[in-house]
C-alpha positions as CSV (number, residue, x, y, z in Angstrom):
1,X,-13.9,-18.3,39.8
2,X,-15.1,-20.3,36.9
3,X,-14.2,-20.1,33.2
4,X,-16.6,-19.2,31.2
5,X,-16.5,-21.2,27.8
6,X,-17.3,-18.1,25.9
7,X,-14.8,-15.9,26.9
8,X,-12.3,-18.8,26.2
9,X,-13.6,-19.1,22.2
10,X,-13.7,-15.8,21.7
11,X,-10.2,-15.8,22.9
12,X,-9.0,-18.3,20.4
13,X,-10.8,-16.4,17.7
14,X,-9.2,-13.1,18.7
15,X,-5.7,-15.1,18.5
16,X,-6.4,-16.7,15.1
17,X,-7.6,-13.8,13.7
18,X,-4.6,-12.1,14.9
19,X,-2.3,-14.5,13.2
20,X,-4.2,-14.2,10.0
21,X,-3.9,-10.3,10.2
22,X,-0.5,-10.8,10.8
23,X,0.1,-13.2,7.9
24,X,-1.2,-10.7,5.8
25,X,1.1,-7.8,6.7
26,X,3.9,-10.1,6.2
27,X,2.7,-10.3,2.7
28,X,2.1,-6.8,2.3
29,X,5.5,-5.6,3.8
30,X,7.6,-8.2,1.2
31,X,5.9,-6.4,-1.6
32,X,6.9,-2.9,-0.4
33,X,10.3,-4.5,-0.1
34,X,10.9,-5.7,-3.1
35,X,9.4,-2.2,-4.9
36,X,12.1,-0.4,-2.8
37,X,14.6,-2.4,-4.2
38,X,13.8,-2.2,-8.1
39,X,12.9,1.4,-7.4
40,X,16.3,1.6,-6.1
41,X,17.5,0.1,-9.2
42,X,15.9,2.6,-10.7
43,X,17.9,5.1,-8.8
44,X,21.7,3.8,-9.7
45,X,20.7,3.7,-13.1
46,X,18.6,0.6,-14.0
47,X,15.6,1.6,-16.1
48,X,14.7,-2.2,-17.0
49,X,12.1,-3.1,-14.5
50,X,8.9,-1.8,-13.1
51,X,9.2,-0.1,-9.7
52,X,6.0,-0.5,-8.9
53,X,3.5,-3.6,-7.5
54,X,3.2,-5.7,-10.5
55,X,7.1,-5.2,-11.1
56,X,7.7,-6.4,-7.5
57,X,5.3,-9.6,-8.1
58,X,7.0,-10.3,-11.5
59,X,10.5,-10.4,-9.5
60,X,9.1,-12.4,-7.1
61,X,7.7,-14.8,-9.6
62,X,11.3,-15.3,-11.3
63,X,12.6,-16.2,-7.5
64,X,13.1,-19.7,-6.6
65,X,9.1,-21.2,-5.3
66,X,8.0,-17.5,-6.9
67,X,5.0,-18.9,-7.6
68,X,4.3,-20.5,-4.7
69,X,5.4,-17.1,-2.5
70,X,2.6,-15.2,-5.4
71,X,0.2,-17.0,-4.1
72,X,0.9,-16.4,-0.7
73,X,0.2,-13.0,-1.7
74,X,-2.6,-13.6,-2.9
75,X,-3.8,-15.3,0.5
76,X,-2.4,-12.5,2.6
77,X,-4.1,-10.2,0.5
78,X,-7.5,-11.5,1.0
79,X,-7.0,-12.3,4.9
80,X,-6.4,-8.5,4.9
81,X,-9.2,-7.4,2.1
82,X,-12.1,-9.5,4.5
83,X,-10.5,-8.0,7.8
84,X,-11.0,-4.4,6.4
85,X,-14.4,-5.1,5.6
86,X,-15.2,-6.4,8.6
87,X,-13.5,-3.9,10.2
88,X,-16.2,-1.4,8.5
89,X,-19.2,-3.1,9.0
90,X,-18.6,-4.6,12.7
91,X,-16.2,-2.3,14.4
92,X,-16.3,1.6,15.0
93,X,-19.2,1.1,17.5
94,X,-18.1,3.8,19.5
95,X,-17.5,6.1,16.3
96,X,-20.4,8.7,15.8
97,X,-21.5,10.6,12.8
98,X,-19.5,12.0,10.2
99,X,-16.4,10.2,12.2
100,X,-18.2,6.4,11.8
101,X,-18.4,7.5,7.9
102,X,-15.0,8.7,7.6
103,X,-13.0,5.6,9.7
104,X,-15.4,3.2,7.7
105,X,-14.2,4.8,4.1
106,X,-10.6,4.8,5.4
107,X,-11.1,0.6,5.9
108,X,-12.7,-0.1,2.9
109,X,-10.2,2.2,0.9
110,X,-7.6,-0.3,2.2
111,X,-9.4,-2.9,1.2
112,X,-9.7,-1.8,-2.1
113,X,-5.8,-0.8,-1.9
114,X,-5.1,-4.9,-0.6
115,X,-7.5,-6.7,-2.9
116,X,-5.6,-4.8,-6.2
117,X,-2.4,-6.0,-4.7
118,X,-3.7,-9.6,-4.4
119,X,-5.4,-9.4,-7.7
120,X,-2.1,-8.3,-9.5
121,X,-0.7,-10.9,-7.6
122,X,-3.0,-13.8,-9.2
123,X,-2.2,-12.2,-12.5
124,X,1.1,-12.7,-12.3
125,X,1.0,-16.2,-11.0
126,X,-1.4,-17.6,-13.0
127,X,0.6,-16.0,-16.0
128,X,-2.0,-13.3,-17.3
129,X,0.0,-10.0,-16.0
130,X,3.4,-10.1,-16.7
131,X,4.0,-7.0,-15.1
132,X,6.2,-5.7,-18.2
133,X,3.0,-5.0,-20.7
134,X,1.6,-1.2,-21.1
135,X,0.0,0.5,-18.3
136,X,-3.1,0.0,-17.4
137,X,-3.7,3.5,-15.3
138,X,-3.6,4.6,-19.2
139,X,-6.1,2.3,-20.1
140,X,-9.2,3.2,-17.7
141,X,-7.9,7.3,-17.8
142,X,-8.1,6.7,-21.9
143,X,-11.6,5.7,-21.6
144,X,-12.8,8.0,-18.8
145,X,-11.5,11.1,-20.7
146,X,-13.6,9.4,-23.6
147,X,-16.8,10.5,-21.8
148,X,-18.4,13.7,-21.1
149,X,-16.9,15.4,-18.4
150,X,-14.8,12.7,-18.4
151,X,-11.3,14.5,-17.6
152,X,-13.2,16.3,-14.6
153,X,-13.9,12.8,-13.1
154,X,-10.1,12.1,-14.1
155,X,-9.2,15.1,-12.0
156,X,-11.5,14.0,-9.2
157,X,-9.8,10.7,-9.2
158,X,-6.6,12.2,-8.9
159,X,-6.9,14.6,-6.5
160,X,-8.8,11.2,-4.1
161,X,-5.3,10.1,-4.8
162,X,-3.4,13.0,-3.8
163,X,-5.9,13.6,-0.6
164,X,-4.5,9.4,-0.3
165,X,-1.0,10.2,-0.3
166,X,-1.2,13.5,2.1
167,X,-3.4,11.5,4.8
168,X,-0.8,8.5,4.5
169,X,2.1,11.0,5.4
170,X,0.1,13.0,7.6
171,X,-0.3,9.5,9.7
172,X,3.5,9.4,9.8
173,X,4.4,12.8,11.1
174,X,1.9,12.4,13.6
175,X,2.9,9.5,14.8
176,X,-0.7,7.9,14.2
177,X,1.1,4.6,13.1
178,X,1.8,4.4,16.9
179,X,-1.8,3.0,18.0
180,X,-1.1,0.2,15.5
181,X,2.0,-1.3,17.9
182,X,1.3,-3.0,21.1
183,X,2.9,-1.2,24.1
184,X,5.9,-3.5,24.4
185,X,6.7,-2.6,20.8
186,X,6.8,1.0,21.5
187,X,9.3,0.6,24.7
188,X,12.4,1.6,24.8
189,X,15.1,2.7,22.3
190,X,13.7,-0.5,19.7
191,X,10.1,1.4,20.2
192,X,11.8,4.5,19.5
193,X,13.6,3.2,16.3
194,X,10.0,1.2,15.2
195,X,8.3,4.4,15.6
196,X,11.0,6.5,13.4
197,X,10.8,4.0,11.0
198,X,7.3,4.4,10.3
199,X,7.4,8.1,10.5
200,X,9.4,7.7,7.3
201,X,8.3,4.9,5.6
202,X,4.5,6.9,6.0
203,X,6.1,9.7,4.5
204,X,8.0,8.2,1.9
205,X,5.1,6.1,0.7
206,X,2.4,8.8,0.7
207,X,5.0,11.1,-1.6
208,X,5.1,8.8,-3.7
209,X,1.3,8.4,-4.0
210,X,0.6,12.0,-4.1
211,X,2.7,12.2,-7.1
212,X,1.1,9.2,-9.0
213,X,-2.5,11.6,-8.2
214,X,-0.4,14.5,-9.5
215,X,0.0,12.8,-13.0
216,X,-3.7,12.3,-12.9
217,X,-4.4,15.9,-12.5
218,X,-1.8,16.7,-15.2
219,X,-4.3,14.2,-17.7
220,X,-6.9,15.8,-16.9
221,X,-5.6,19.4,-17.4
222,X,-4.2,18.2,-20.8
223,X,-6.9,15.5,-21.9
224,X,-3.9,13.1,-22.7
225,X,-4.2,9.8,-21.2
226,X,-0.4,9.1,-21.5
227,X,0.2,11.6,-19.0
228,X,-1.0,9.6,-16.1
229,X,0.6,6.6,-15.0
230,X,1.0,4.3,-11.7
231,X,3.8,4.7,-8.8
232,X,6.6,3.4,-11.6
233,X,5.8,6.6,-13.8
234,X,6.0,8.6,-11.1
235,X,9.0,7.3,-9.5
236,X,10.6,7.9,-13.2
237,X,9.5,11.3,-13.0
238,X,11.1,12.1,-9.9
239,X,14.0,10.7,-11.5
240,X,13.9,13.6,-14.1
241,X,13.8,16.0,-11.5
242,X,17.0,18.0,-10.5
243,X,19.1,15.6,-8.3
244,X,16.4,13.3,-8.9
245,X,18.6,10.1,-8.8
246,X,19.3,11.1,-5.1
247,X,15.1,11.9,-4.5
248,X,14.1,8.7,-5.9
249,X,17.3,6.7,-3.4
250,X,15.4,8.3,-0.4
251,X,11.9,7.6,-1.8
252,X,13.2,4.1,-2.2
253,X,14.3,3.8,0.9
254,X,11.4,5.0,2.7
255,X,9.3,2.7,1.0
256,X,11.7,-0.3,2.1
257,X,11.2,1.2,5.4
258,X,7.5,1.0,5.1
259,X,8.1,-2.2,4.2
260,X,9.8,-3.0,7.5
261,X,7.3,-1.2,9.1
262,X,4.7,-3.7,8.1
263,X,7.2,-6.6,9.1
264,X,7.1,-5.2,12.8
265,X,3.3,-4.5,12.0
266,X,3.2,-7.6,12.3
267,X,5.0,-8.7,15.0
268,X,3.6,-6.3,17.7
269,X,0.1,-6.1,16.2
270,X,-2.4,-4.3,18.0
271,X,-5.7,-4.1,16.0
């Protein structure tokens, strides 16, 4: 049977494409790592960084080549940014109706998610976002609240991010994450482990993101802008909770986990 020189290309596409992807989830999961760790930090008793993204970057820049891994970042970032959107413009095709609309939002959400990771992440390299300056969640919540019916669209952006968090840990407890793994990464006990592993890190990192929404609503309820904050003011307010030192430990870990989760993301992809 002849080869046909099509099928070949598109091969070599689909395997480039793949490794891209995969590039980009590497990224992605060192980020989550490294968030774990100064939330962590956090945890035993370290207030003085910022357990969030733009903390994580502005660790990674003080590493040895930290500027040369930031911009790695930013490249993985924007492998996965243009996947998503191609993803939501090309892909789907069997999708109908209000289900096309819904998996299309879901892609370009992430995109939107991956390109303000990869933009923090030129910030920080090229020296204009320390990571360590005020927030600036505050900033844009200050000036929406400025407007009419601004705290109602404050509230409506905080309960998209609460809806955000629930569907990320809803993905986890369902085991959703699964159809993301290729079958030989779902085999056997490693497969069982992989798929635990996600289960939490899902769960941990949507908590954590229902709660940054949760601060939003509390703005807008209050018309104070300093009430709202990113994942490290929410993080700190767990922290404030009863036992919350031992809260924000498993919240950290879960979002090493997810972390990890991206790392074997990437190894078994399956788009």
């Amino acid at each position: 049977m002849p080869i046909d020189a099509d099928d070949v290309a598109s091969h070599v596409d689909d395997d480039w494409v793949d490794n891209l992807v995969r590039f980009g989830f590497v990224a992605y999961g060192l980020v989550h790592l490294v968030v774990a760790f100064l939330a962590l930090q956090l945890a035993l008793g370290d207030p003085s960084g910022k357990a969030d993204t733009k903390g994580a970057l502005a660790e990674l820049a003080q590493q040895p080549f930290g500027r040369t891994i930031l911009w790695l970042v930013v490249a993985g970032m924007a492998v996965l940014v243009l996947w998503r959107v191609l993803e939501a413009t090309l892909d789907h095709r069997q999708d109908e109706g209000a289900t096309l609309w819904a998996h299309r939002a879901a892609d370009l959400l992430k995109a939107v998610i991956y390109g303000v990771v990869g933009w923090s992440a030129a910030q920080v390299a090229t020296g204009s976002g320390s990571g360590s300056g005020g927030s600036g969640n505050e900033t844009w919540t200050a000036r929406l609240l400025s407007l009419p019916a601004g705290a109602v669209l404050v509230g409506i952006v905080g309960l998209a991010v609460i809806g955000y968090g629930g569907w990320t840990a809803w993905r986890g407890l369902s085991h959703q994450h699964r159809d993301h793994l290729k079958p030989e990464g779902l085999s056997g006990t490693s497969g069982d482990v992989l798929v635990r592993l996600g289960t939490a890190g899902h769960l941990a990192k949507g908590v954590s993101i229902a709660i940054v929404g949760g601060l939003f609503c509390f703005a807008a309820l209050t018309r104070d802008a300093d009430r709202s904050g990113g994942l490290d003011e929410a993080l700190r307010t767990v922290l404030q909770q009863p036992f919350g030192p031992w809260l924000l430990g498993l919240i950290a870990i879960g979002i090493g986990l997810y972390g990890v989760w991206c790392l074997a993301r990437a190894r078994y992809l399956d788009r």
